[in-house]
N, C-alpha and C positions, 0 to 999 in steps of 0.2 A: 177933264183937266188937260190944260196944252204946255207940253214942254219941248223946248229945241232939241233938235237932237242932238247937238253938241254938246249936251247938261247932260245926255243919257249916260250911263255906265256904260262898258263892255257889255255886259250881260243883256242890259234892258236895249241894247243897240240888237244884239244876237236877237229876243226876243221880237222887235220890230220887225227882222228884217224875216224870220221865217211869219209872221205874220202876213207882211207883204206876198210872199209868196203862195201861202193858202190863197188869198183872194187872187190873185190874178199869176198863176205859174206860167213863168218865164221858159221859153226853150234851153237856155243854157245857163248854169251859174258859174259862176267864178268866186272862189272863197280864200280867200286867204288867212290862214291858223283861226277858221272859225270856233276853235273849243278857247281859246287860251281867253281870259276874263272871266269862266262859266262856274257854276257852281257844280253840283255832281246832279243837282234835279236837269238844269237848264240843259246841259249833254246832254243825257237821258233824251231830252224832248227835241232835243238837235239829230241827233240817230236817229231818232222814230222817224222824223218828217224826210229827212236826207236819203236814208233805206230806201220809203217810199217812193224818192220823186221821180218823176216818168222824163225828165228831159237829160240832157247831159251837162255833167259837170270838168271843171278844171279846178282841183282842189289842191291848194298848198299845206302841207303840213307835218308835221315832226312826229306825230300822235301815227305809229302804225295798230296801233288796236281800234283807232277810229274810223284809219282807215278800211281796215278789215268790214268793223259793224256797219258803214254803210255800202259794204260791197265793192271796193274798190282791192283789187289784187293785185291787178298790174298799174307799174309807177316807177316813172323817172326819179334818180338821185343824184341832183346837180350838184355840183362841186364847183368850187375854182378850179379851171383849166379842164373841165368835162363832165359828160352825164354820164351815168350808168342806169340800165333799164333793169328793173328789179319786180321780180312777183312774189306775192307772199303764199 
């Protein structure tokens, strides 16, 4: 069955895209609030793959438990009118 991806959910978008990624991993990803649309399995399966990946990522996100579970410790906290560099 073929559907656009603009017919996709959030979720089934998430789903796609760590798909893409098994087949063919990228050096670097860029994510931006990739949990937010997900259910509590689709996470789950978002961490396993993310933990895993061998390249480097730039990850936006409000979630520091996510950040955590896929190994991310250190991270900028922009603000209007400046950053602060923060480790958990």
């Amino acid at each position: 069955m073929n559907s656009v991806v603009a017919n996709l959910s959030g979720g089934e978008r998430a789903r796609l895209s760590l798909a893409q990624i098994g087949a063919k991993t990228p050096k670097l990803l860029i994510l931006d609030e990739v949990t937010n649309n997900l259910d509590l399995e689709a996470r789950a399966h978002v961490i396993d793959i993310l933990s895993a990946y061998p390249g480097a990522m730039i990850v936006i996100s409000h979630d520091e438990d996510f950040l955590e579970k896929i190994g991310i410790y250190n991270f900028y906290i922009l603000r209007q009118g400046g950053g602060k560099r923060k480790s958990l």
